[in-house]
C-alpha positions as a printed NumPy array, in Angstrom:
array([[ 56.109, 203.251, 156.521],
       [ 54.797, 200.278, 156.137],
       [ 55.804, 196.72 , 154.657],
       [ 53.074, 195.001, 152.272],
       [ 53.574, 191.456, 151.179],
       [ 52.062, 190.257, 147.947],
       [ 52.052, 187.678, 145.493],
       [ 50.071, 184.596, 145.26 ],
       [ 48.693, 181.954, 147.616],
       [ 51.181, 179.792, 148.959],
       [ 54.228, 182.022, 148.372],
       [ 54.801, 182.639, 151.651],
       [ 53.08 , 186.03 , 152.722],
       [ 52.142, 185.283, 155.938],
       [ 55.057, 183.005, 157.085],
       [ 57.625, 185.953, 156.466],
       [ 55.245, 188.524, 157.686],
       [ 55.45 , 186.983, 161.059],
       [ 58.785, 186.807, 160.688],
       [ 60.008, 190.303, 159.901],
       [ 57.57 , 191.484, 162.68 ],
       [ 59.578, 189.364, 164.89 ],
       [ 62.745, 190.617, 163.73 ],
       [ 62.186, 194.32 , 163.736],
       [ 59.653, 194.776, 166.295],
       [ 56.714, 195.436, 164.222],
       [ 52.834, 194.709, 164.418],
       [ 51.569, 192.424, 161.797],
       [ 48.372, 192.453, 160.071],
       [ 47.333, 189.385, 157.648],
       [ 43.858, 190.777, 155.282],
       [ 43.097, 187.453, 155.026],
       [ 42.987, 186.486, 158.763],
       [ 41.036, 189.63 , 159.791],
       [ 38.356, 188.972, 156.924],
       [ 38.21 , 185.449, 158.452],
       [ 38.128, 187.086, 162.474],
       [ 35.702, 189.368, 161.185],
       [ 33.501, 187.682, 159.114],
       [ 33.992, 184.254, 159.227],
       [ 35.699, 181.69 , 156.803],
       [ 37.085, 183.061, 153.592],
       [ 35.571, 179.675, 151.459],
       [ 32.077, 180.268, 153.24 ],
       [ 32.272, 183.479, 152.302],
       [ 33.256, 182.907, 148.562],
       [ 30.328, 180.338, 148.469],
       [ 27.092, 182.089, 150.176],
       [ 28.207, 185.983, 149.422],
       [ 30.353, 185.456, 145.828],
       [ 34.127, 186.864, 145.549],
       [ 32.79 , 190.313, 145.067],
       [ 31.534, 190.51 , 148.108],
       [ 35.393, 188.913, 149.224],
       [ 36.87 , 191.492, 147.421],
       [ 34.873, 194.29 , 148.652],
       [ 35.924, 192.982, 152.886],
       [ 38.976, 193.301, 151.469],
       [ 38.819, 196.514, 150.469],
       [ 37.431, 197.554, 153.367],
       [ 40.248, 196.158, 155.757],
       [ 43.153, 198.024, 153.398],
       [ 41.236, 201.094, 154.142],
       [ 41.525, 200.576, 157.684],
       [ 45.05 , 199.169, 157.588],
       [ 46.399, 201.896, 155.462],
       [ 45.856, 204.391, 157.638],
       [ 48.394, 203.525, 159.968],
       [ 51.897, 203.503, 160.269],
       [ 55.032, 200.421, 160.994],
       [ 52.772, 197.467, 160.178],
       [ 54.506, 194.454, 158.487],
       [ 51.   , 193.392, 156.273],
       [ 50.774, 190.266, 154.085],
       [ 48.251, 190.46 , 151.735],
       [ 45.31 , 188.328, 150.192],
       [ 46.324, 187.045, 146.655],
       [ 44.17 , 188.675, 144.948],
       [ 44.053, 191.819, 146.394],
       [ 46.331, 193.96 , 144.884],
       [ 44.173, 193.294, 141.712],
       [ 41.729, 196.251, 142.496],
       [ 43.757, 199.787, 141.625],
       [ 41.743, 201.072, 145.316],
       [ 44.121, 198.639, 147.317],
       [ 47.096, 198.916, 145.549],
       [ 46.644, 202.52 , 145.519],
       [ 45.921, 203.074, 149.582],
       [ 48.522, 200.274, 150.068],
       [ 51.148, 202.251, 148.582],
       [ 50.584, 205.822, 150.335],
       [ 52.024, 204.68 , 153.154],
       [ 54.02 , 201.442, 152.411],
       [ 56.212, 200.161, 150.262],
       [ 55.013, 196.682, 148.407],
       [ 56.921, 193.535, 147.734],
       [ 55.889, 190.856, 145.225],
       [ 57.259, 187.697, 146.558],
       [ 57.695, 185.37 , 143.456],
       [ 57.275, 182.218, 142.655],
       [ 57.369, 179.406, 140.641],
       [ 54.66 , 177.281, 139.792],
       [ 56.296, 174.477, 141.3  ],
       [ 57.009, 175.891, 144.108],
       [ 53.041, 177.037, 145.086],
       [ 52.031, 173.677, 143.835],
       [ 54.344, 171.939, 147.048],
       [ 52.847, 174.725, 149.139],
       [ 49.546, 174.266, 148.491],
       [ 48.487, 171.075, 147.378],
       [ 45.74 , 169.521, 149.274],
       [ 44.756, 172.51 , 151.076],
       [ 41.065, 172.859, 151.131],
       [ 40.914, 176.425, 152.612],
       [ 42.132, 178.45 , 149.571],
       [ 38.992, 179.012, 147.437],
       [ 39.71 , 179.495, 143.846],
       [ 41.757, 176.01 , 144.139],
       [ 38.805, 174.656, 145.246],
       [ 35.887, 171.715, 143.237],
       [ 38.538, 171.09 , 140.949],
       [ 40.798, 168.225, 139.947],
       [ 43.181, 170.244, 138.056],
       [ 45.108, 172.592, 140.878],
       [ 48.091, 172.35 , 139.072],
       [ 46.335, 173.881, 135.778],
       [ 43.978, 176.59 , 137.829],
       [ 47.045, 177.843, 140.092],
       [ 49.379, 178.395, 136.358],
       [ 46.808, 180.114, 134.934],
       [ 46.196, 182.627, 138.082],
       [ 49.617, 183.238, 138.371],
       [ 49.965, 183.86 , 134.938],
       [ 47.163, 186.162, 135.11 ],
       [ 48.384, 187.793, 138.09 ],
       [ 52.625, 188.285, 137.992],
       [ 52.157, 190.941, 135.622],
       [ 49.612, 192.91 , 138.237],
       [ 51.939, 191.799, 140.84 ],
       [ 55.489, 193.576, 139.245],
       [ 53.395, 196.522, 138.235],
       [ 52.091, 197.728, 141.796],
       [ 55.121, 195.898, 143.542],
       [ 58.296, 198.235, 144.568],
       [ 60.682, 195.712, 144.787],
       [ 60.628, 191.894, 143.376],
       [ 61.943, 189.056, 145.844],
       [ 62.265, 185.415, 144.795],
       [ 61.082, 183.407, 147.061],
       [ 62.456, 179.885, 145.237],
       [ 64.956, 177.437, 147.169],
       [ 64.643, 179.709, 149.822],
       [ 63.808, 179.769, 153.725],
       [ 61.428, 182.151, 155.602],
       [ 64.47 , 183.809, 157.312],
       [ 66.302, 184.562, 154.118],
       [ 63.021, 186.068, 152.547],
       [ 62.58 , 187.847, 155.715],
       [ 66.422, 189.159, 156.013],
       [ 65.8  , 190.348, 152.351],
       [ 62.907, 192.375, 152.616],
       [ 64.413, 194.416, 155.864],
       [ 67.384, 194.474, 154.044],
       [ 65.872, 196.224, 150.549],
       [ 63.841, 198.898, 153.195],
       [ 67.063, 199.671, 154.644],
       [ 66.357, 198.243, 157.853],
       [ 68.178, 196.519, 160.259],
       [ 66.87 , 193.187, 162.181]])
């Protein structure tokens, strides 16, 4: 069985991947980091090939990753959006929408040039509300468990995911 992280940029996917792979002995597998190993940088790629062509990579890479077994995988933000992913991602894993605040992604992500859709425009704050607006409800649909990622650190995120799949660290 495997662990899949979602929820939107800056939430923390990839931090507490790493982290409950350390703690239970696990592989981890970021989508966004083999797109990038693969194919080069996810804002070239958004600029010369369009985010269809994103989405379809990403597609691609759930395929792959869903077919095994024990990975800890943190996802793209957007990629639970397409039914396929959410779908394969769920055959053999169990999915966890880390929430958060719009606050909270704001501190996380402010001034970061490599996330695409924040990017060419002065109004982060306004662009990153509306996606997550857009996206919770996605999110809590295709998610099997909810964790709140607000006020606190990677470990405690961590220690709460193992804990909800009945693992120990």
């Amino acid at each position: 069985m495997n662990i899949v992280l979602c929820g939107m940029m800056g939430v923390g996917k990839s931090s507490v991947g790493i982290r409950i792979a350390e703690l239970t002995d696990r592989q981890w597998a970021d989508t966004d980091l083999l797109i990038t190993d693969r194919y080069g940088k996810i804002s070239d790629l958004f600029e010369f090939y369009g985010e269809a062509h994103f989405r379809s990579l990403e597609t691609e890479i759930v395929r792959e990753l869903s077919g095994k077994d024990g990975l800890i995988i943190s996802t793209g933000g957007g990629l639970v959006l397409k039914p396929e992913n959410s779908e394969l991602l769920k055959k053999g894993g169990k999915i966890f929408f880390m929430r958060a605040t719009v606050d909270t992604l704001l501190s996380r992500v402010y001034g970061d040039d490599n996330r695409p859709l924040l990017k060419n425009t002065d109004k982060t704050a306004e662009t990153l509300g509306a996606l997550l607006e857009e996206r919770t409800p996605v999110y809590a649909h295709v998610a099997d468990e909810i964790v709140d990622t607000d006020g606190k650190t990677v470990d405690e995120v961590a220690l709460e995911i193992i804990a909800l799949m009945g693992a120990e660290a």
